[in-house]
KOLMIKOL-46313 format. One record per residue: x, y, z of N, C-alpha, C, CB in turn. Coordinates in steps of 0.05 Angstrom, whole numbers, plus 5000, padded with zeros to 4 digits. Glycine has a CB too. Example, Ala and Ser with C-alpha at 12.3 -4.5 7.8 and 13.67 -1.06 7.14 Angstrom:
KOLMIKOL-46313
526448865156524649105156526449345156522649115181 525749555142527349795143525850015157528249885114 
***
This chain:
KOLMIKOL-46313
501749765000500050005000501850255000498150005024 501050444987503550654984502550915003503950754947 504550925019503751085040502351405028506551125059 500551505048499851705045500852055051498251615055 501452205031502952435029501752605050503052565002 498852545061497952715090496852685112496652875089 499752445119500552315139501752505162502452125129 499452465185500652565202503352625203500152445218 505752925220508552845222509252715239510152985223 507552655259508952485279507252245288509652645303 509552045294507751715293509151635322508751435260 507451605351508451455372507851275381508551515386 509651075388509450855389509450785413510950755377 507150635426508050505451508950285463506850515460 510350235480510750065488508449745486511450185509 509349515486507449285482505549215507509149035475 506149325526504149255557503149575563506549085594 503649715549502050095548500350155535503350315538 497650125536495950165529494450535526495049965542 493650645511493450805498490550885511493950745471 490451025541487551105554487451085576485350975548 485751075594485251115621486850955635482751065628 486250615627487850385638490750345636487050195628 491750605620494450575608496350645639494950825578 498950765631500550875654502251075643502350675669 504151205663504551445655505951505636505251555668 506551195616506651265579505851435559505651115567 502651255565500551375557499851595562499151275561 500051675585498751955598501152125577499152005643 503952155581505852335578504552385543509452205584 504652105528504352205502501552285492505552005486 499652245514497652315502496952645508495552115509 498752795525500053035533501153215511502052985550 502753035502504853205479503253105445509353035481 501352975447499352975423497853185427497652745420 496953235446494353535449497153785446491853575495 498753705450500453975445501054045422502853995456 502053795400502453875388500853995371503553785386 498253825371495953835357495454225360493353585374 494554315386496154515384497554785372496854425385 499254565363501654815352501154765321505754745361 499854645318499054535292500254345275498854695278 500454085291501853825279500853615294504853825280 499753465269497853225276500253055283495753085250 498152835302499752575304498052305305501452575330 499752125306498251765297499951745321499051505260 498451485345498551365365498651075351496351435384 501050915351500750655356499950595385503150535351 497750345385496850235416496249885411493350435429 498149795424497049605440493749585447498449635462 492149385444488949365442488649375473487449055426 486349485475485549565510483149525510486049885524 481449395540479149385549477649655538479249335578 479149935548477050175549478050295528476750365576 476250505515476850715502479650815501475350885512 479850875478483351035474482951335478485050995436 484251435490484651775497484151945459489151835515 482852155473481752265447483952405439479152435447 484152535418486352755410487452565387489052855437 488352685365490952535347488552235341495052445374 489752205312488451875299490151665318489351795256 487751475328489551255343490150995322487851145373 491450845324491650575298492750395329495050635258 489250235332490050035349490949735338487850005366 493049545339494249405335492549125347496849495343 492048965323490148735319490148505347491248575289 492848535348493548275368495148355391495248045354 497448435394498448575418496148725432500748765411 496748605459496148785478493448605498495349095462 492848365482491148365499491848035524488248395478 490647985530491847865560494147585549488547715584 493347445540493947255528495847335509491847155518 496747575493498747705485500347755502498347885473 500047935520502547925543504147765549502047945564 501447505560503047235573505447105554500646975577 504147065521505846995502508447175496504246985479 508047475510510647645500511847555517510947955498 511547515550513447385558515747225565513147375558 514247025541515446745536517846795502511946465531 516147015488518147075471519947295469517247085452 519847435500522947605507524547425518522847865528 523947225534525646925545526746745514522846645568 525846745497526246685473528346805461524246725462 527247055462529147235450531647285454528547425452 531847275474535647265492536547085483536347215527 535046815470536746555473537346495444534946285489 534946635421535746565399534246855385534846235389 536047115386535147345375534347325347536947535379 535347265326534447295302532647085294536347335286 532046815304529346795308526846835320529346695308 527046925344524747005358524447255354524746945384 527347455369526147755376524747865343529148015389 526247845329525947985292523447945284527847815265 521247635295519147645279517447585300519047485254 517047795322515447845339513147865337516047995348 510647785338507847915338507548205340506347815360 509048315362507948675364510148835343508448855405 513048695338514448885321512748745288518748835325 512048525286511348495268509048675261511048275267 506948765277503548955277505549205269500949005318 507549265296508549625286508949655256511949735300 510749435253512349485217508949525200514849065199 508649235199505849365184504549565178504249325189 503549775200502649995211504250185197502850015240 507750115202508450375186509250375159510550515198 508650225151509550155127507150315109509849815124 506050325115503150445109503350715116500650305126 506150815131505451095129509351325123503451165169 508051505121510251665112511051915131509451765086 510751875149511552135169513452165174510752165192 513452555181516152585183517652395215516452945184 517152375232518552325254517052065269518852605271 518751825276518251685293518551655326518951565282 516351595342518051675368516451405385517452065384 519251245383518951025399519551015434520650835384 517050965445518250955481519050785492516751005502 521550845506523650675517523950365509523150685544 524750415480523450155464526650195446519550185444 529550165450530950155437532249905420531950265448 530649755422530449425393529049605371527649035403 526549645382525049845363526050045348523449965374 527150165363528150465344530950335329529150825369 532350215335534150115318533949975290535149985331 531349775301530449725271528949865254529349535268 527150065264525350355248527750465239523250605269 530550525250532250615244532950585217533650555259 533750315212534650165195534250275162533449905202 532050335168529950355139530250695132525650255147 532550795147532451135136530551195154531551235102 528851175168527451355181527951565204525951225188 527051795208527251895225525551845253527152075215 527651725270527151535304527951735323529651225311 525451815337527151865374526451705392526352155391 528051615401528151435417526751615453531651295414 524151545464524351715488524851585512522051865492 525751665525527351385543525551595566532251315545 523851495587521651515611523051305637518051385598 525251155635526050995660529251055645524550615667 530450995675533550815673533450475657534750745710 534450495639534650215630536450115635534350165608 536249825641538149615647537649395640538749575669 539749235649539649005630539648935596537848925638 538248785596537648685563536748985547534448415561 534749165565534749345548537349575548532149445551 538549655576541149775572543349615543542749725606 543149335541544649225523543149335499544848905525 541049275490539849425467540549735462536849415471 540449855488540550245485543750235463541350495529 545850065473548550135470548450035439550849985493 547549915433546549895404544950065382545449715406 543850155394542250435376544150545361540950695394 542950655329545450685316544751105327545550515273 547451185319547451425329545751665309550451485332 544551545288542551715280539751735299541951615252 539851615310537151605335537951765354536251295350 536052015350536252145376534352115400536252375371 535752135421534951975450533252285473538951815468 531352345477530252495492529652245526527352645473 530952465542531152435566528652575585533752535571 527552505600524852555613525352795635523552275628 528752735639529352845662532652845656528052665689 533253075676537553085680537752835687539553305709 536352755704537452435722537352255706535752295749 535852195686536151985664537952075640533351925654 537752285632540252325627543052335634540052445623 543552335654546352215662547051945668547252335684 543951905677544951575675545251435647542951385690 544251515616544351405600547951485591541851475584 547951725595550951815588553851585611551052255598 552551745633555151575647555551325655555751675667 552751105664552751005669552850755632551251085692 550950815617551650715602552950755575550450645603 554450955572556951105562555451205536559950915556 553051215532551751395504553151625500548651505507 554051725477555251975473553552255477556251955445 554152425497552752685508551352795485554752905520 552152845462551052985443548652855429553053045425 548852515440545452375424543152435445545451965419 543452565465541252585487540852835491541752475513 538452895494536353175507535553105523533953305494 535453295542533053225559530153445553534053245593 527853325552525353465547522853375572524453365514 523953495593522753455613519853445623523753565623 518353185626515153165629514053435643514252875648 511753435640509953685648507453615658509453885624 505053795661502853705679501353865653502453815717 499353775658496553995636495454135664492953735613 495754365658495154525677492554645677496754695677 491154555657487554655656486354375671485754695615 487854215675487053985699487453985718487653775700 490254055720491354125752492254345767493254005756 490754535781491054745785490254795825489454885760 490854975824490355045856487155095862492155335865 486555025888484355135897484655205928482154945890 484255445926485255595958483855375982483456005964 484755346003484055136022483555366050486854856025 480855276062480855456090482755356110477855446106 483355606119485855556143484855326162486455876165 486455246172486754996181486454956218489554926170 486355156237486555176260484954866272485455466269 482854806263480754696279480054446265478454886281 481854336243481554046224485353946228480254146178 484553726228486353586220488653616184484653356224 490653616185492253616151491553386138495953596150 490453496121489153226098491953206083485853336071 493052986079494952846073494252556043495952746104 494952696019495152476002497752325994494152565980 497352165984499051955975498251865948499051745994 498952005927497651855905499651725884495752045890 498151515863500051435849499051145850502851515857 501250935832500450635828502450535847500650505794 500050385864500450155894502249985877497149945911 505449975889508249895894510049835907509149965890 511349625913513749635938514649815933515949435942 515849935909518050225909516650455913519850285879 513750465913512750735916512250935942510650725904 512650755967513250825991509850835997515451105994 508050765993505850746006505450636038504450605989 507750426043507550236070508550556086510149876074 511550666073512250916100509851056097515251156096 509151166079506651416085504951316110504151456055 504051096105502150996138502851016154501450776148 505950856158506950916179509051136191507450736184 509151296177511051556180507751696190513351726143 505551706184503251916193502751706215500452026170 502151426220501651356248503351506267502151076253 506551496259509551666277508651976278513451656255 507352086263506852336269504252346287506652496244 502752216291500352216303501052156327498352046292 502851886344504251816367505552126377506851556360 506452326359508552456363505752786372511252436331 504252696374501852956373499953066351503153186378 501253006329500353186307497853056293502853246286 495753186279493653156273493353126246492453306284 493152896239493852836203492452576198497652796193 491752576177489952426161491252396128487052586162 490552106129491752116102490251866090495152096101 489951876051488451796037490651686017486451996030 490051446006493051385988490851325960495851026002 490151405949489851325915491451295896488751475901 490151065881492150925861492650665864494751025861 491650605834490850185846493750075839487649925817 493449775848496349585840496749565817496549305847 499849635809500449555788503649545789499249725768 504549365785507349365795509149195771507349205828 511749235770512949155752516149045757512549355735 516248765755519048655763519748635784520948745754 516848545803519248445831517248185828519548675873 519448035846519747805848517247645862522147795860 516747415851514347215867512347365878515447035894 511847375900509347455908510047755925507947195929 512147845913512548075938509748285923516948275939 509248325902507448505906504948455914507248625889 504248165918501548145935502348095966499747875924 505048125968505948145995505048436013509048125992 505848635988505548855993503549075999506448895983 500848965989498549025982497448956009497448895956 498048606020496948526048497748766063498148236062 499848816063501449026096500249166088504849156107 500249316066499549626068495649656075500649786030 493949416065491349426077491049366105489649256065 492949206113492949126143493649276165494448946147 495549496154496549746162493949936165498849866141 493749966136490850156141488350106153489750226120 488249776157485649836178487049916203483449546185 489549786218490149866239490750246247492349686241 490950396235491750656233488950826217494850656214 487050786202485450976206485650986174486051226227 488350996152488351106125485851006108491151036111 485351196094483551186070484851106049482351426062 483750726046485350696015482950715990487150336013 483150925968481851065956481350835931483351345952 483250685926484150545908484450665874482450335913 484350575847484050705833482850905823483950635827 482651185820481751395819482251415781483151615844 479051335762479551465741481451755731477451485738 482551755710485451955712484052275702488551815684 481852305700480052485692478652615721477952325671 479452505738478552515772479852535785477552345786 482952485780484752515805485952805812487052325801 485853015786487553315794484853405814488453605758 481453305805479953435830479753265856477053515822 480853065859481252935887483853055901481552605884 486353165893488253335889487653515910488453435863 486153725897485353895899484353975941483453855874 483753735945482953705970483353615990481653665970 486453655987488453596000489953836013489953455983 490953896032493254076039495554056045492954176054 496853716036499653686033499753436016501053666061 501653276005501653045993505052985996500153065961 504552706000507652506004508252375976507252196029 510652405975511652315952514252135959512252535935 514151895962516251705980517251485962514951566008 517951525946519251325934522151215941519251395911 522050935940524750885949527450795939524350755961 526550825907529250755887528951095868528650345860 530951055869530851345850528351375822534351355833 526951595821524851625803525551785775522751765818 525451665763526551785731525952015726525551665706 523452085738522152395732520352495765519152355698 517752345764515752395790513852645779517752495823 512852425768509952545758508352645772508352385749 508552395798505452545815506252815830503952305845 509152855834510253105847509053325834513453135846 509853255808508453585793505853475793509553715755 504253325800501053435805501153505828498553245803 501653425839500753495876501953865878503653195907 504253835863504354165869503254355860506054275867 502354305827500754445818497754435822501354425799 496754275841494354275857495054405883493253975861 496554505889496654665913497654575940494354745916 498054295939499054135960502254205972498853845948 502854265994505554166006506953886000505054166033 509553976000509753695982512553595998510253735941 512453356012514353186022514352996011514253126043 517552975999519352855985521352715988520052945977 522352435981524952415991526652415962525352146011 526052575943527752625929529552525904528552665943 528852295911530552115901530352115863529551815916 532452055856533152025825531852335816531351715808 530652305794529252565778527452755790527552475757 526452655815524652775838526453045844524152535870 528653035848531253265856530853465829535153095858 530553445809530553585786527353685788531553395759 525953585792522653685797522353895821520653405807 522353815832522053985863523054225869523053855884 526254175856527454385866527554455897526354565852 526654675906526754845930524154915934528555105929 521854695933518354725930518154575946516454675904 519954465958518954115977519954085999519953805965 519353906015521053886049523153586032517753736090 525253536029526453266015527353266045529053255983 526152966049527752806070528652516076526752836086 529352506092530852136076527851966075533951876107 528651746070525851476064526151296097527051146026 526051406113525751376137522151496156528651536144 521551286164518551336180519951606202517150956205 521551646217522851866233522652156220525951796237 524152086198524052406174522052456159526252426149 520552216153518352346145516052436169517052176124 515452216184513852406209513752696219514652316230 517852666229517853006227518053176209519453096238 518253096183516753326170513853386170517253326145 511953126171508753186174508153406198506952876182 509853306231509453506241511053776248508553416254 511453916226512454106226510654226213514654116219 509854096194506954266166505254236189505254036128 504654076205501154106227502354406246500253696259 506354366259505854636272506454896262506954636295 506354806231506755096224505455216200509555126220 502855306198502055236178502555526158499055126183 504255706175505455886153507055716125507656086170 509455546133511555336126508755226108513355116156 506955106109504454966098504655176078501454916117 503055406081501755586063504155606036501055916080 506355706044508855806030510155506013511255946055 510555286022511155136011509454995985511855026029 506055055990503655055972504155255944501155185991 505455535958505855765931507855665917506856095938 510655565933512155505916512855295903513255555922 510355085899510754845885508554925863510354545905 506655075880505255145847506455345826502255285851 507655505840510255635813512155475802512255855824 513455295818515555115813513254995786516754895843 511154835798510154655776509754835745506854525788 509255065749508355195724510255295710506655395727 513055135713516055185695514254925682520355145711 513754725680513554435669511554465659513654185685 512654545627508854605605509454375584508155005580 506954305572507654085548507654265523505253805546 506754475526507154675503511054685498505655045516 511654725518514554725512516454485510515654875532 514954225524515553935512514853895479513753705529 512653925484511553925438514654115434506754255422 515054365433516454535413518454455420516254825410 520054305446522654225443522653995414523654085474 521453755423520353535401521253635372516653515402 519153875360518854025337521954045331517254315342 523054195352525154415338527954105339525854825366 527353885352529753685353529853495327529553495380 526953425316525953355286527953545272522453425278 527453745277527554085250530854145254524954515264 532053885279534853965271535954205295534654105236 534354335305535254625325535454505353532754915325 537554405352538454275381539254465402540954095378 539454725399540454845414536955025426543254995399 534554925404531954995423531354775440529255065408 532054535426530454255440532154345472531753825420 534354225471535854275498535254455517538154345494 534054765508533554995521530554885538533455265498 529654665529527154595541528454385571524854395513 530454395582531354315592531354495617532954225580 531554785617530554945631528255015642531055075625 527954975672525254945676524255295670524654785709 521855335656520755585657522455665631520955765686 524055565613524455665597522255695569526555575596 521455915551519055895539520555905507516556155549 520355825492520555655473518955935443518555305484 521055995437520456255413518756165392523156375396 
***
């Protein structure tokens, strides 16, 4: 079929377990962000997706893929990435989902491809002359760190964050000049402040949001606010965000799910559980501080820039890309029940420290626009590396 001359310019690809909508994760969310942007600035885009129970996010033509994605696909990708290590050019090359992508694009002619954190993929889109960015959203390791070091150097690599960018450079020796960073952002007609009555005579409503994880620190949030509660202070806290966990071992994440409900009946927490993603900046909203505790370094920390640009106080421990977010908007303290407690009660005795740390995470958040993620994108296609990069500055605005 001979591709079409008014073909979207941009074609993104998602990952094979990322589904393209509500049910998706913060893949989905990021690119279905920088599709309304670009859309926008005036440049269509095509969503490759993996097939999903619900509806695909509106914005941009979606092209959902026949067979990937649905349960029984997974299980089988499984068995043919274990495959794949053992006999690459027969298994990985004629994959079911790289086999749907090729198809898909073969059928089309756009200017720019942008494969996520998918570097087998962009190497072979590579192959064919095309123009590949590779967007790398985690630290990769392993089999896929072995893949990254393979990408041929016409693929340029956008970084989510400084912290993933240095780890792609130093840790896995990519040359500085194939990486940008084009740092995630919030849609700010979703997530915005709503003034909260002073507090003398209620308890600190305390969220915790995000997808239920051993690494996401949901068990300290309980018990760092039980330690603040022993310690005097008057706090309440709500954790939204259902299970979904990725690469730990045997049963630890239904390990994890027991403590943390068993915890919360013993201590009082509200577990909210999944909160549709069209509902969570106004559940946000009704909060007057939010924990952000993760315990392995975070590539970016998404939910940080919601919680601040909803107006919340924001305790942090900082870790990985979280340090590049926050800035000087947050209390960062170690991943300890002790340090985080006493920071909870310092926000209950001080609720000036509350008010001020609220202003300055909602300014902080409003450096992080997807208007200026789209035009980094634009101008790294168009070759002007010295705008893409400038999007690397938080609050920098994009000519």
């Amino acid at each position: 079929m001979t591709p079409a001359a008014t073909d979207p310019p941009f074609v993104f690809v998602l990952p094979e377990a990322e589904r393209y909508g509500a049910d998706g994760g913060a893949i989905a969310t990021v690119t279905h962000e920088l599709v309304l942007a670009l859309a926008d600035a005036g440049d269509g885009s095509v969503v490759v997706s993996p097939r999903s129970a619900g509806l695909p996010y509106a914005g941009g033509e979606v092209v959902t893929l026949a067979r990937s994605g649905d349960p029984a696909s997974r299980v089988h990708g499984a068995a043919r990435r274990v495959l794949a290590k053992l006999a690459p050019r027969r298994f990985g090359a004629r994959s079911r989902y790289l086999a749907e992508v090729e198809r898909v694009l073969a059928r089309r002619q756009s200017r720019c491809i942008v494969a996520a954190n998918d570097p087998a993929l962009a190497t072979r889109l590579a192959a064919d002359g095309r123009t590949v960015v590779l967007w790398l959203h985690n630290y990769l390791q392993g089999a896929e760190a072995d893949a990254l070091r393979r990408v041929p150097p016409s693929v340029r690599m956008v970084a989510v964050s400084e912290s993933v960018r240095r780890w792609t450079v130093d840790e896995l020796g990519i040359a500085a000049g194939q990486v940008v960073t084009i740092p995630n952002a919030v849609n700010h007609e979703l997530f915005h402040a709503r003034g909260r009555a002073p507090r003398p005579d209620r308890p600190l409503e305390v969220v915790c949001h995000g997808r239920v994880d051993p690494n996401k620190g949901q068990v300290l949030a309980v018990r760092a606010v039980a330690r603040a509660r022993e310690l005097g202070a008057e706090v309440r806290l709500t954790i939204i965000g259902g299970a979904l966990s990725f690469g730990h071992p045997g049963g630890a994440q239904q390990q994890y799910e027991r403590e943390l409900h068993a915890l919360a009946d013993r201590t009082g927490a509200v577990l909210a559980g999944r909160v549709p993603a069209d509902r969570v900046a106004q559940r946000l909203r009704e909060f007057d501080a939010a924990l952000v505790l993760p315990l392995v370094p975070e590539p970016f920390g998404l939910v940080a820039v919601e919680a601040m640009a909803s107006g919340c106080a924001v305790i942090t421990t900082g870790l990985g890309g979280l340090a590049d977010v926050v800035g000087g908007a947050a209390l960062v303290v170690a991943p300890e029940v002790e340090a985080v407690a006493a920071a909870l009660v310092r926000l209950v005795g001080d609720e000036g420290l509350c008010r001020e740390l609220s202003v300055r995470g909602v300014a902080r958040a409003a450096t992080f626009s997807w208007r200026n993620a789209a035009g980094a994108l634009a101008a790294l296609v168009a070759g002007d590396e010295r705008a893409a990069a400038l999007s690397a500055v938080p609050g920098h605005a994009l000519s």
